[in-house]
Steps between C-alpha positions, in 0.01 A plus 500: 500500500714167502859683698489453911714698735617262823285651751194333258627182489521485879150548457390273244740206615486561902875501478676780618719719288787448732456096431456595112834677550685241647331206202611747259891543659551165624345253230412733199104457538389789279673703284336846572533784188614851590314861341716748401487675829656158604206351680428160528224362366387148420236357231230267558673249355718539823206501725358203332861326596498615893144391505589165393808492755291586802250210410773292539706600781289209703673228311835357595636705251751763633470856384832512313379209315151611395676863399741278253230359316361655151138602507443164335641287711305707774172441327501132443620459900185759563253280297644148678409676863199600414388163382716300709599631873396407798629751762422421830364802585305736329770765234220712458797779321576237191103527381492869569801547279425262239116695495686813453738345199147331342401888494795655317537218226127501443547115550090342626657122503765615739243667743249218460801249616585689739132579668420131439794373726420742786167431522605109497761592777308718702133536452316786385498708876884480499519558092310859529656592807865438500547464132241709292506788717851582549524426085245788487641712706867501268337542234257793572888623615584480169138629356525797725875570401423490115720213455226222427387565165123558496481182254721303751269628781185416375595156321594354862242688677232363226660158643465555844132623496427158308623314753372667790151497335474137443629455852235672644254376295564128628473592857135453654199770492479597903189471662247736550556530873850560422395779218265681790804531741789553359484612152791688294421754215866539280530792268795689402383906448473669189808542222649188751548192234790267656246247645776187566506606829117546568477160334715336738286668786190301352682204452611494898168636661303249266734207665460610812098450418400878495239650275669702278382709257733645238446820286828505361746803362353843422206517699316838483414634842127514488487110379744449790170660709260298327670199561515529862170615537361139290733308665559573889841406498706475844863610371581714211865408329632682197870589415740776440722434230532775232742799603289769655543839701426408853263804553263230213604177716360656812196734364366128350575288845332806689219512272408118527610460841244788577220353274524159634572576809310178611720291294866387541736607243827325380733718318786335336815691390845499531657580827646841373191582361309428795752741707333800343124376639321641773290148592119573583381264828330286285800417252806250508728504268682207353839521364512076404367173501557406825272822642240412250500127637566599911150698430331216490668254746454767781 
């Protein structure tokens, strides 16, 4: 559970392993452990220390320097940029990192430090899309891979939701012209529980002042009907996020596409995932943020 190979650090840090390589060679930046068929592995105590590296690759700090410093040293320089920095422009990779490390260490103050200063920095828009999102997407990485710990996953998810929830709940109740032509019904299907990213759907489409209305994880498909049919909605948006055969993916998308056929349905999955879909007329599927948000600016 807590030993890496390279190829999932690349993922998790957004360094690649040929960089990792090179840290590793040149400036002794992790000190990876070999099995006894003499593979490297490293632990996430390692991951924890490239983490904090990458979050500060923005500072005038060279790489050989940060590499030579203990994991102590690295902390307390991680805690001053967080409270302290002012970059000129927005280093969206040290949050996303330092969100990550918050996760493996179990560690709320660090994540609350580090939320608090992005918002400050870069408003709540900017926060859940260039920030929160990517953070969600390493770690449902390291979710899918087995290599999040389902304690680590759902101590940092538990954070998440609380602060998506209270964003949302600040932001203003639309109108009820606005609810009449344009309204949103969000759902994930049934034995589907990772909401985060269904949350963050709300959070957007609520501050771009649609109706929403949000049925949450684990819907079971005849409430699904009986929601539509008491609500009226406009656009249907749920997610695909648990591992599935693709012959399930597609017999659900055909089967709503073809019972709503007067209603526009947003599918959101992964881009591999979405590779194995045949996509009904009425259907667009959305693969990140930025499709979810060019929706509604067209």
């Amino acid at each position: 559970m807590d030993l890496f190979s390279i190829s999932q650090l690349q993922q998790f840090s957004g360094i690649k392993a040929h960089t990792i390589r090179i840290w590793e060679q040149r400036y002794n930046a992790l000190k990876p452990g070999r099995s006894e068929g003499n593979t490297r592995y490293y632990s996430g105590d390692q991951l924890r220390r490239l983490l904090n590296i990458v979050s500060l690759l923005h500072t005038d700090m060279k790489i050989s320097e940060l590499c030579a410093l203990s994991d102590e040293k690295l902390n307390r320089l991680i805690e001053k940029q967080a409270t302290f920095a002012q970059p000129a422009h927005p280093e969206f990779e040290f949050y996303i990192a330092q969100i990550n490390a918050a996760a493996l260490e179990y560690n709320e103050l660090r994540f609350d430090k580090v939320f608090s200063n992005a918002l400050l920095r870069y408003g709540l828009k900017d926060t859940y899309i260039h920030i929160i999102y990517p953070s969600l997407d390493r770690l449902s990485l390291m979710w899918s891979a087995s290599m999040l710990a389902p304690a680590q996953e759902h101590f940092i998810t538990g954070l998440f939701r609380q602060k998506f929830l209270a964003a949302t709940d600040a932001l203003p109740v639309p109108t009820a012209a606005t609810a009449a032509k344009d309204a949103w019904l969000l759902f994930l299907p049934e034995d589907e529980w990772h909401e985060l990213g269904l949350l963050l759907a709300n959070y957007l489409l609520r501050l771009a002042g649609k109706k929403v209305f949000y049925l949450g994880p684990n819907l079971p498909y005849d409430s699904l009907v009986a929601a539509v049919k008491a609500v009226k909605p406009s656009n249907l948006l749920y997610f695909l996020v648990r591992k599935n055969d693709p012959e399930i993916d597609q017999e659900l998308l055909t089967r709503i596409s073809q019972q709503f056929h007067h209603i526009h349905i947003y599918t959101a999955c992964d881009v591999a995932r979405a590779a194995d879909l045949k996509k009904p007329k009425n259907c667009t599927l959305l693969h990140a943020v930025d499709d979810l948000v060019a929706v509604w600016e067209k």
